[in-house]
N, C-alpha and C positions, 0 to 999 in steps of 0.2 A: 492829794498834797504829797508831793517827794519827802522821804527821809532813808536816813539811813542810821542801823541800829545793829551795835554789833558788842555783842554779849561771851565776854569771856573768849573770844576768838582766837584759837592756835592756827599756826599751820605751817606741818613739816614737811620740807619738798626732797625727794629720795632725787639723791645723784648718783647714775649707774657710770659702771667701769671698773676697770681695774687701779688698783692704786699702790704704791707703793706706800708701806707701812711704816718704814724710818724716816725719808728727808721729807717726803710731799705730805706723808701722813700729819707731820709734825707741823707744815709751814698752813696745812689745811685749816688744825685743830689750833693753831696761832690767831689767823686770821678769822677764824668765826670763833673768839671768847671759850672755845673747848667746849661748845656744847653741837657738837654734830658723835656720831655712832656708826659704827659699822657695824655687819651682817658674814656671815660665812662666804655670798657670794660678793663683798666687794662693794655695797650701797652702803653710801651716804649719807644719812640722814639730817639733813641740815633742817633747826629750827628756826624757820624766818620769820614767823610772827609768834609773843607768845603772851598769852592772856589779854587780849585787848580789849577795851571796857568802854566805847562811846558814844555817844548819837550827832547826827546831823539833821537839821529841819528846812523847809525853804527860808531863805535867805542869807543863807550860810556861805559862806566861803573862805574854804581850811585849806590852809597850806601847811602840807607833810614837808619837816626838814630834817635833815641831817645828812653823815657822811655814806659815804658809799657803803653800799652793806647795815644800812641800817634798818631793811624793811618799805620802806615806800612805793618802792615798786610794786612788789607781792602786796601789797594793801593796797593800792588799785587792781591789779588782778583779783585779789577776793571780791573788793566791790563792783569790778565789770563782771563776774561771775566764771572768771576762767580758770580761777581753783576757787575751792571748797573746803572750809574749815578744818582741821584736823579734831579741832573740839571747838567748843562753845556752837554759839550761832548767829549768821547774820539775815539781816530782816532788809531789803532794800524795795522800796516804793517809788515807781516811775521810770519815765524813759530812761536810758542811758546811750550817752553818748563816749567814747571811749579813744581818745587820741594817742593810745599809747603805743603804736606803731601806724601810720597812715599808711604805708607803704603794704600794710597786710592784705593779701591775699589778691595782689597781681600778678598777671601773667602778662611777661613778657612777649609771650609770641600771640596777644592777641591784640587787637587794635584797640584804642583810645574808648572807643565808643560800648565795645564789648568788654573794657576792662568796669566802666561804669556801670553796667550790668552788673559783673560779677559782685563785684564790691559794694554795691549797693544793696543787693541781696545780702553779703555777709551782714550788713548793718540793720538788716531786718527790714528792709521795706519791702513793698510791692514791687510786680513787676510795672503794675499802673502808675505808680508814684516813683518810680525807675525812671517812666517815659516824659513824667509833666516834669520834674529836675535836670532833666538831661541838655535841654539848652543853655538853660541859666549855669548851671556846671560847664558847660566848653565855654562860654562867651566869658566867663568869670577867669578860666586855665591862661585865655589868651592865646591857647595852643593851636587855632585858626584848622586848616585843612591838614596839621598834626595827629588830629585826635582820630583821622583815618586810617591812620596807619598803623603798623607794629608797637609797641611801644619798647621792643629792643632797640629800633632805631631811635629813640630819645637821649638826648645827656642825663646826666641824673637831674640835672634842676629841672628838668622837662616832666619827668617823672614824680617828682614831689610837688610840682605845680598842678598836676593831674591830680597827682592823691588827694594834698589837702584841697581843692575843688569839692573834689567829691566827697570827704569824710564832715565838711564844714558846712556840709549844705542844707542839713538838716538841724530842727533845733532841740535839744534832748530838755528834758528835765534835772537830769543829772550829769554833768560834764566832766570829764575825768580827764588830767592831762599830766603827762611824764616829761617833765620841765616844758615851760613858754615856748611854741612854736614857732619860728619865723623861716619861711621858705622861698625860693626863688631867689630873683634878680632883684637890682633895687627897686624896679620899677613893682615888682610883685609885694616885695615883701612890705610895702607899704598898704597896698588894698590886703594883705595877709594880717598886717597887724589890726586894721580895721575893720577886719570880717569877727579874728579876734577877740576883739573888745566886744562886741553886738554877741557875739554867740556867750562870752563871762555875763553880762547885763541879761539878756534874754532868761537864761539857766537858771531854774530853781535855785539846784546848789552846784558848787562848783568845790571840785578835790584838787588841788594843785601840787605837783610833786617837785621839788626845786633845791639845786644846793645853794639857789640867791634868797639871801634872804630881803635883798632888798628887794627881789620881786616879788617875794610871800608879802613882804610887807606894803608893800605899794598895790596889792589883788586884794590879800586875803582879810578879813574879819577874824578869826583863828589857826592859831599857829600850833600845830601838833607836830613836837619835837620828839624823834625815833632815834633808840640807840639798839643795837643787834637785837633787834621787834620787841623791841619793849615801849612804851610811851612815857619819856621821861619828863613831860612837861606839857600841858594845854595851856596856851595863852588866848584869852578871848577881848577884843576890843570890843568898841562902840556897836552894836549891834544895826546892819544896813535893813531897807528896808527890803522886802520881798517884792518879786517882781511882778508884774502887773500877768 
């Protein structure tokens, strides 16, 4: 059974560079509440989440809100697993699926066909389960005798009709998404919205990162309100059922 459970969870993300110590230092230590630090060489330390205290279980579906800089991002990064607490700890049970850049880890100069390879491996599959996806991913792109080719020659909508294909094809137990995806042309973003839907319904639990709330509130079951990573509010409605 999926859950997620995260105990007391920090985490400071060091930003390297040089900085200037009167104007930028000033507009830095403004903009994150004055709790970042520096070092002798010039890091940053900025606290993006701090003491997080919650659980999620199947049937859940939480939408992180707030303003920019409030943490929701870096809290689907801790729970796709691409940082690592600074303190406490978290416990995550089940697949994960992770929408938070579709675009990750293509290569332009290789073809359509080889970019699903790649990418599919970053998502953890097989190279066997690469090959039985691979139709149903181009017939789904629409990108016809495209997917032949470079993928520098694509427009960008050609390129995110590629991506989310391929990142949407599989079904996670844990779905994780950095605002509601809609990609392509009209004609796309219609089968995109309904791939959409089927992949929130399918998912154990679903994490939704969004500055609408009326689309937290139209998705989600709980609403986990973030201000500079602090959790200043859990609101839970009617509890949905879990998915078959």
């Amino acid at each position: 059974m999926a859950s997620i459970v995260l105990d007391k969870c920090s985490l400071h993300l060091p930003i390297y560079g040089t900085i200037n110590r009167s104007l930028k230092g000033a507009v830095l230590s403004a903009a994150t509440g004055g709790k970042v630090a520096t070092n002798a060489r010039d890091v940053v330390v900025v606290q993006a989440l701090n003491q997080l205290d919650m659980s999620f279980k199947s049937g859940d579906r939480v939408g992180l809100y707030g303003h920019n800089g409030a943490g929701k991002t870096s809290l689907l990064r801790l729970i796709a697993g691409i940082y690592e607490p600074t303190s406490g700890q978290i416990q995550v049970e089940g697949r994960i699926s992770s929408l938070l850049d579709v675009t990750l880890g293509m290569d332009p100069e290789a073809t359509g066909y080889e970019n699903i390879k790649l990418r599919g491996l970053i998502l953890g599959l097989t190279t066997e389960q690469i090959d039985t996806l691979t139709p149903s991913i181009v017939d789904f792109s629409g990108l016809g005798e495209f997917v032949g080719v470079p993928v520098r020659t694509y427009s960008s909508g050609m390129v995110l009709r590629l991506a989310f294909s391929i990142v949407t094809s599989i079904h996670p137990d844990i779905l994780l998404l950095d605002e509601w995806l809609s990609v392509g042309d009209a004609d796309f973003v219609q089968k995109a919205e309904e791939r959409m839907r089927s992949l929130v319904d399918s998912a154990s639990i679903l994490v939704l990162a969004s500055h609408s709330r009326s689309v937290i509130d139209d998705v989600c079951n709980i609403v986990v309100t973030l201000e500079h990573g602090k959790i200043i509010s859990v609101e839970r409605k009617e509890q949905q059922a879990s998915p078959e």
